[in-house]
C-alpha positions as CSV (number, residue, x, y, z in Angstrom):
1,X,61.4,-49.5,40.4
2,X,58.5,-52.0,41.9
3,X,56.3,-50.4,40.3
4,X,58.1,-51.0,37.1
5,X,58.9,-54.7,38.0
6,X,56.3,-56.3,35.5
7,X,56.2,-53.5,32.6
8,X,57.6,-54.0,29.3
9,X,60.4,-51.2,28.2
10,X,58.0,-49.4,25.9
11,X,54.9,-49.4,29.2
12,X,57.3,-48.0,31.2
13,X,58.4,-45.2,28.7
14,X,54.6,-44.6,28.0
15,X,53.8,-44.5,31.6
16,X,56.8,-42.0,32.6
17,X,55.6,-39.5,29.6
18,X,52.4,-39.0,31.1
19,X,54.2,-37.2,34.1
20,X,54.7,-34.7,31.7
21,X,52.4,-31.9,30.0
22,X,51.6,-33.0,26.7
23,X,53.0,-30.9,23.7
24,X,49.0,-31.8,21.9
25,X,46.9,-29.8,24.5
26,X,45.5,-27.0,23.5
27,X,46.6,-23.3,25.4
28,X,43.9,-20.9,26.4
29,X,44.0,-17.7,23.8
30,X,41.7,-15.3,21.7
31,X,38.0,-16.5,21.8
32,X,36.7,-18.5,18.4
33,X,35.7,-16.7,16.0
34,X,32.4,-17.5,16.2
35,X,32.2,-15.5,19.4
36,X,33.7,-12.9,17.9
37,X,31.3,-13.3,14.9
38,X,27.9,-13.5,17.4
39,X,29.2,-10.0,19.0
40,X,29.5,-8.6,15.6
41,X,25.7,-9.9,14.5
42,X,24.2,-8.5,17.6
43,X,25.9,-4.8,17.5
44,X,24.4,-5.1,13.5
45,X,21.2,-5.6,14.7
46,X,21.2,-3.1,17.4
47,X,22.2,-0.3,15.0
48,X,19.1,-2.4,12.8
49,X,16.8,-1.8,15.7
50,X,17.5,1.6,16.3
51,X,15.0,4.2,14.6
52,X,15.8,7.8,13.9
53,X,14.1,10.8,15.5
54,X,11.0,12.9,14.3
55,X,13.1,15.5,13.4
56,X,15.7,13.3,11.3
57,X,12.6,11.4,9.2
58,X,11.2,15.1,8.4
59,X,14.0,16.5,7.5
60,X,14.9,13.9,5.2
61,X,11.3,13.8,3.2
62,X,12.0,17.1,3.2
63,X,15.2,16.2,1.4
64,X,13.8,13.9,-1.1
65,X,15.5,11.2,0.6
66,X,13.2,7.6,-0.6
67,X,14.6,5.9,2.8
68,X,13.2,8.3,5.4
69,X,10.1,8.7,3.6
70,X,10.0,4.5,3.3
71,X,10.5,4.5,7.4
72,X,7.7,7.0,7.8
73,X,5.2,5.4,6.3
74,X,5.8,2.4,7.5
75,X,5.3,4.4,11.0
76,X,2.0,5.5,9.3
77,X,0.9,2.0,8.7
78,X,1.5,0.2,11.9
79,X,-0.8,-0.8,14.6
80,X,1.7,-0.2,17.3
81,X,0.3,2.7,19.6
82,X,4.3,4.3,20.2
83,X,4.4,4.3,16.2
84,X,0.9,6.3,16.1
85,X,2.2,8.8,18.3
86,X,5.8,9.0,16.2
87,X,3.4,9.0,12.8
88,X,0.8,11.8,13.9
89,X,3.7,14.2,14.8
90,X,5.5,13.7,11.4
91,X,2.5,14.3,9.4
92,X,1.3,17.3,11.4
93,X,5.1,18.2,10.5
94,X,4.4,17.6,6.9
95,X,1.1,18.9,6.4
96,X,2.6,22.6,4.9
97,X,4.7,20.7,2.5
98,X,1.4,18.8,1.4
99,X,-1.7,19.3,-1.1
100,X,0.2,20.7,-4.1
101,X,0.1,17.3,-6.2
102,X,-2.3,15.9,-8.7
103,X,-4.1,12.8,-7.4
104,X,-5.3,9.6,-10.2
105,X,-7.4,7.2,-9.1
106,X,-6.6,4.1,-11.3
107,X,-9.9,1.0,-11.1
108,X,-10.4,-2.2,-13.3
109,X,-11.0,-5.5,-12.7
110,X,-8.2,-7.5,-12.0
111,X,-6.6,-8.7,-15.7
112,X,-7.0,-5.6,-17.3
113,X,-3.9,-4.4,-17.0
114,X,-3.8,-1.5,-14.5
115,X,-0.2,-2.1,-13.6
116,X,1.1,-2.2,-17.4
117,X,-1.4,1.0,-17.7
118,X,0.5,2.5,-14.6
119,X,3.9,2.0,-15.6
120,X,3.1,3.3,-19.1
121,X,1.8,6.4,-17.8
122,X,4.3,7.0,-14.9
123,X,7.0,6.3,-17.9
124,X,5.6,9.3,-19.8
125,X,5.1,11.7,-16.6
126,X,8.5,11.2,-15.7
127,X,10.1,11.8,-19.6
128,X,8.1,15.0,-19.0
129,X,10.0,15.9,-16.0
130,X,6.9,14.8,-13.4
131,X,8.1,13.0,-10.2
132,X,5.3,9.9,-9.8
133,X,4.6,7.9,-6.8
134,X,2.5,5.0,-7.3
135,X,0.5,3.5,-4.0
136,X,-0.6,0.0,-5.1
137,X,-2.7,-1.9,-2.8
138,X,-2.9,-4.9,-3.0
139,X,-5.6,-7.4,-1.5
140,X,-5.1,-9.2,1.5
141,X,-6.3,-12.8,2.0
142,X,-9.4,-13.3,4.2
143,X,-7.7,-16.2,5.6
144,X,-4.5,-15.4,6.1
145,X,-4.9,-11.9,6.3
146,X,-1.5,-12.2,4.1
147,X,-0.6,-10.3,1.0
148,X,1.9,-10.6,-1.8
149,X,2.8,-6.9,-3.0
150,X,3.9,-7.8,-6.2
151,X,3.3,-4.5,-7.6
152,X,7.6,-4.1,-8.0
153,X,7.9,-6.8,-9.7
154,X,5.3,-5.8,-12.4
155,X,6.8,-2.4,-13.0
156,X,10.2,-3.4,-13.9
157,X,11.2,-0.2,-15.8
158,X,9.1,2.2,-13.5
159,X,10.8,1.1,-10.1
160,X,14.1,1.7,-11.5
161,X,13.6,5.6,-12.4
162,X,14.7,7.8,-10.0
163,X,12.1,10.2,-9.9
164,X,9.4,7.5,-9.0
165,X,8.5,5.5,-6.1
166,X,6.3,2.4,-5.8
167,X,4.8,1.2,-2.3
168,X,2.3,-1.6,-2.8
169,X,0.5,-2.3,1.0
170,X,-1.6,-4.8,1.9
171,X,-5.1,-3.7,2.3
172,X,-6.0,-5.5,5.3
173,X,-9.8,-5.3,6.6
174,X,-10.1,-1.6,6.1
175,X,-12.8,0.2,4.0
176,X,-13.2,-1.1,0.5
177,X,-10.1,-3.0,0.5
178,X,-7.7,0.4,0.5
179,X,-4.6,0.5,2.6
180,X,-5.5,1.7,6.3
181,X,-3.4,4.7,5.8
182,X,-3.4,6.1,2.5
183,X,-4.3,9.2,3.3
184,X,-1.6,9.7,5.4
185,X,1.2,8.5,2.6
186,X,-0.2,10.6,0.1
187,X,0.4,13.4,2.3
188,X,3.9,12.3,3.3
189,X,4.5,11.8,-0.8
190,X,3.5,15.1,-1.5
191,X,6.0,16.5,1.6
192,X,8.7,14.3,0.0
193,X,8.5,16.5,-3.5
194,X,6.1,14.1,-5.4
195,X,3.7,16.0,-8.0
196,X,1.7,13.5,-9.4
197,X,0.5,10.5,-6.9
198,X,-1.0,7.4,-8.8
199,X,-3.5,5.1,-6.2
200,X,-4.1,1.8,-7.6
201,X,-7.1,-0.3,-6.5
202,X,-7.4,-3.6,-5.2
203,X,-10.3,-3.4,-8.4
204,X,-13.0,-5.9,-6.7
205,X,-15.8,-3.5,-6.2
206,X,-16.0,-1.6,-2.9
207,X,-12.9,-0.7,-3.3
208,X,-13.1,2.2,-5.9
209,X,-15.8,4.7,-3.4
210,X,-13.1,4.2,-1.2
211,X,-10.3,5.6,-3.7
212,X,-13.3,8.1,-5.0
213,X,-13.1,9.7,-2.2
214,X,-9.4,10.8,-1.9
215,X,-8.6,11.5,-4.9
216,X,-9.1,14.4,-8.1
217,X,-9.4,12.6,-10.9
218,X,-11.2,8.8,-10.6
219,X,-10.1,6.6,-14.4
220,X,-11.9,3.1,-14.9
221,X,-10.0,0.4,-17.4
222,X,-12.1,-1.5,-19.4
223,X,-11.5,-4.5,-22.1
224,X,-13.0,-4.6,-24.9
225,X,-15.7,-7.5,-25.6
226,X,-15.2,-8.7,-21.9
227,X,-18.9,-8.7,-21.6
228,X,-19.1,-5.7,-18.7
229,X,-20.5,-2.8,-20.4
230,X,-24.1,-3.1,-19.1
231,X,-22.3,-5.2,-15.5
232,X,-20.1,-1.7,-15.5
233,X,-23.5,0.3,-15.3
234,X,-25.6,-1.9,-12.8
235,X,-22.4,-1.7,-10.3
236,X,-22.8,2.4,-10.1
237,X,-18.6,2.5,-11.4
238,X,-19.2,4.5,-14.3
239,X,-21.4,7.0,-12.2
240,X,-17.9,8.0,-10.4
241,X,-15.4,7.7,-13.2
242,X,-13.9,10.7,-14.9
243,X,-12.9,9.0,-17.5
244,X,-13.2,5.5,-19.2
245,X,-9.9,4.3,-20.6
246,X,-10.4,1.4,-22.9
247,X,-6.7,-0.5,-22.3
248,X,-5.5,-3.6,-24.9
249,X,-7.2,-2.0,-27.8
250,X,-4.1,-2.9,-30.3
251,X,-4.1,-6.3,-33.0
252,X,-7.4,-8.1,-33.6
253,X,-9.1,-6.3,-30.6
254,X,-9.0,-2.8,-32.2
255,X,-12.4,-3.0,-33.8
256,X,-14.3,-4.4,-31.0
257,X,-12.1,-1.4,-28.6
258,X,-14.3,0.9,-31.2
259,X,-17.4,-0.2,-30.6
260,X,-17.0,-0.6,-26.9
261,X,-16.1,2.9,-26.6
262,X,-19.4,3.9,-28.5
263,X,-21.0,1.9,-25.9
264,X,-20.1,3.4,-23.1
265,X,-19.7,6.8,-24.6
266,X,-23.8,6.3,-25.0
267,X,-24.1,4.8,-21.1
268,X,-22.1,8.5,-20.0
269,X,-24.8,10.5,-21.6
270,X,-27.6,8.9,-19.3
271,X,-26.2,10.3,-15.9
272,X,-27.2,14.0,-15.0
273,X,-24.4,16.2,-15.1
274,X,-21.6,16.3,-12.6
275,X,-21.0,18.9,-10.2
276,X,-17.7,19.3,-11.4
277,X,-19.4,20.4,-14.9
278,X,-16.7,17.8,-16.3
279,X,-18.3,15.4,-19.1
280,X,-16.7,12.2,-18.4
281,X,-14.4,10.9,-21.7
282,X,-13.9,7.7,-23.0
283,X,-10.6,7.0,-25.0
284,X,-8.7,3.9,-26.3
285,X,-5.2,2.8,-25.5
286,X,-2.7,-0.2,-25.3
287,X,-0.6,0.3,-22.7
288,X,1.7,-2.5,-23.6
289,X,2.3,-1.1,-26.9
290,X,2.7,2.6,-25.4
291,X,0.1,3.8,-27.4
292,X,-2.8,6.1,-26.4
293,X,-0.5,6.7,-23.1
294,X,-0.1,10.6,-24.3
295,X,-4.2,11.3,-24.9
296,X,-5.2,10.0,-21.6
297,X,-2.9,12.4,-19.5
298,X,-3.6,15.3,-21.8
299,X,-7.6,14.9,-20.9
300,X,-6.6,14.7,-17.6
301,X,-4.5,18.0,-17.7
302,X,-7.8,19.8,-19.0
303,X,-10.0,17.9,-16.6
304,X,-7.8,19.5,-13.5
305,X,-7.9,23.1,-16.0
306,X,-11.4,22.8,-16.1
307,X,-11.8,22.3,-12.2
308,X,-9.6,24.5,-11.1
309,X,-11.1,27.5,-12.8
310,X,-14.8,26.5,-11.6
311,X,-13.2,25.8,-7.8
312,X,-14.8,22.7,-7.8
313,X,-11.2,21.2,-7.5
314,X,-10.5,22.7,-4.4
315,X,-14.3,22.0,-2.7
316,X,-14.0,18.5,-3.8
317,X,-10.6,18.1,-1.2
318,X,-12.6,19.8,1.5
319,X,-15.2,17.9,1.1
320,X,-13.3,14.5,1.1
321,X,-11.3,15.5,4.1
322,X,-14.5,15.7,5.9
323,X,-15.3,12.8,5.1
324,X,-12.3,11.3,6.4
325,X,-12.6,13.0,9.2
326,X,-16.0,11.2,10.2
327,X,-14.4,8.3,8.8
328,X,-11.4,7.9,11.0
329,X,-13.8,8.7,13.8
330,X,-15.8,5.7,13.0
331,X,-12.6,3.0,12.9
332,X,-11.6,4.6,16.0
333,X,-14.5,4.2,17.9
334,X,-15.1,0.9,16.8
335,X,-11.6,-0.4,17.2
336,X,-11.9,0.7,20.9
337,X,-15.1,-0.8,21.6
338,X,-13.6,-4.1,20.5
339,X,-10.6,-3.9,22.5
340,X,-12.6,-3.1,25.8
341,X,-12.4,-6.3,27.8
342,X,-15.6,-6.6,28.9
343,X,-17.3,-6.8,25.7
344,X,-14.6,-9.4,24.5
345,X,-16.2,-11.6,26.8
346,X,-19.5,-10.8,26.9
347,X,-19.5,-11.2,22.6
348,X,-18.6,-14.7,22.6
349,X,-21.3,-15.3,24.9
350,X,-23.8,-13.3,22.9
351,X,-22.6,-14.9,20.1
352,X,-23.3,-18.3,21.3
353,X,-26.7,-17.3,22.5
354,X,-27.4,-16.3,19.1
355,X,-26.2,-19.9,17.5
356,X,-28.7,-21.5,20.0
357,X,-31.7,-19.1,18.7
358,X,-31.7,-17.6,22.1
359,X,-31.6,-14.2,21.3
360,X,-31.4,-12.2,17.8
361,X,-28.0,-10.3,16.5
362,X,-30.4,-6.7,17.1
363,X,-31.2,-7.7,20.6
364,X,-27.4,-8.9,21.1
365,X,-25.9,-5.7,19.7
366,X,-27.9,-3.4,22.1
367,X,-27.2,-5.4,25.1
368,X,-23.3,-5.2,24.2
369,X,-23.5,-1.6,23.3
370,X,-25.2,-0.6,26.5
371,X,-22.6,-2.1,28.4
């Protein structure tokens, strides 16, 4: 008890209760839940992460099925090297499935209403038992190479019908502003059971002889006293369109939608003839109001009659698939040149010779191609 001798009672019973395990302390058991929670996030994303086979993302465009056909293009559109590979194989798989749709081509500066137009019309051509898929792209920022692809959220009604399907992509750097690989969705569209595909352009110029050249019927959207008829001329536009759709032409615009469509009806008549012996229409609509929706697709009906009985339809696809053959051949070429690491640094040395008027962008070019 000495060491008790100078404790109080209540030290001494505090002091003896520490001999003991406390009835407080917490016992070893199951792992928190947020352990248990962690495991559970990274088996999610594991499953996430894991992509299906060749075989399974065919087999279900085959199938109709919107998710498989989502995945693949995505495949399609990617810059990884692995994804090429994947992307080549399921298009090569597609390709007997493909070229049995209609392709529109769908231009107009931005405001004029191409994605009210486009919902309009893929309204109708599904009422009519059509199955639509839209490709929207939209423009990337020079900057931040970033893009919004809004295109869903301005076809409200259009996204929701089962028998379409809307992709907006971002059009990066490639020719005329068009989506890298829209070629190569168009034919994955058609594989997936799609009959009529709708390409809308960025609409800021160089854009539509990129869009020209892929598809089988090219429409321009025009406003009505916007000022463009003669700017519509100069720019060469008119020269590829098939047909000029005048859109908005409903209220107090209606008279000066006349008169525009005389103008430009007048503008047609001074080109030489196509070789597709088509003469190029021009026709009034408001898409907001639904009206005029019905006229447009029946001209373009008789415009793919007319080309299909004079064959030009089917030497007009053979032709642009040459072209995109040379095409691709050209980005391919390029891209590798750029990637080789001897011209990366030998260009920013050229390039600072040429800021200090050492030597001329001609004289640079050869030295770097040579190598």
């Amino acid at each position: 008890m000495g060491y008790y001798k100078n404790c109080s009672s209540f030290e001494i019973s505090l002091k003896t209760s520490k001999k003991h395990k406390s009835a407080l302390k917490e016992n070893e058991g199951i792992s928190p839940p947020e352990i248990t929670d962690a495991f559970a996030i990274t088996k999610i994303q594991k499953k996430r992460q894991t992509q299906p086979s060749i075989e399974a993302l065919v087999e279900g465009i085959f199938n109709q099925n919107i998710t498989a056909l989502s995945r693949a293009i995505t495949l399609v559109e990617s810059k990884n090297a692995n994804h090429l590979e994947k992307a080549n194989q399921i298009i090569k798989a597609c390709l007997p499935k493909a070229n049995n749709s209609l392709r529109i081509g769908i231009t107009g500066v931005p405001g004029v209403g191409k994605s009210t137009f486009i919902e309009a019309l893929g309204k109708h051509l599904t009422g009519i038992g059509k199955k639509v898929a839209v490709l929207a792209v939209d423009p990337s920022s020079s900057l931040t190479k970033g893009s919004i692809l809004g295109d869903k959220t301005r076809m409200e009604d259009l996204v929701n019908d089962q028998n379409a399907y809307i992709r907006p992509s971002a059009s990066g750097d490639t020719l005329g502003g068009v989506a890298r690989k829209t070629r190569e969705t168009i034919i994955l569209c058609e594989a997936a059971g799609f009959d009529t595909i709708i390409i809308e352009t960025v609409g800021v110029g160089q854009s539509e002889t990129a869009v020209h050249s892929m598809v089988d019927f090219f429409l321009l959207l025009k406003l009505a006293g916007a000022g463009d008829e003669l700017q519509g001329i100069k720019r060469g536009i008119i020269e590829m369109a098939d047909a000029i759709v005048i859109n908005k032409a409903d209220g107090d615009t209606i008279k000066p939608a006349k008169l525009a469509k005389v103008e430009f009806s007048r503008a047609l008549h001074l080109y030489p003839e196509k070789d597709s012996k088509w003469t190029p229409k021009v026709s009034l609509c408001s898409a907001l109001k639904n009206e005029g929706i019905v006229s447009v697709w029946d001209m373009i009906l008789e415009y793919e009659k007319q080309t299909k009985e004079n064959k030009f339809f089917t030497t007009k696809r053979s032709s642009q698939n040459q072209f995109w053959l040379l095409q691709t051949i050209e980005d391919r070429l390029k891209s590798n040149f750029f990637e080789k690491s001897i011209v990366k640094s030998e260009l920013s040395k050229q390039l600072k010779l040429i800021e200090e008027h050492k030597t001329t962008p001609f004289a640079a070019a050869e030295y770097l191609l040579n190598l």
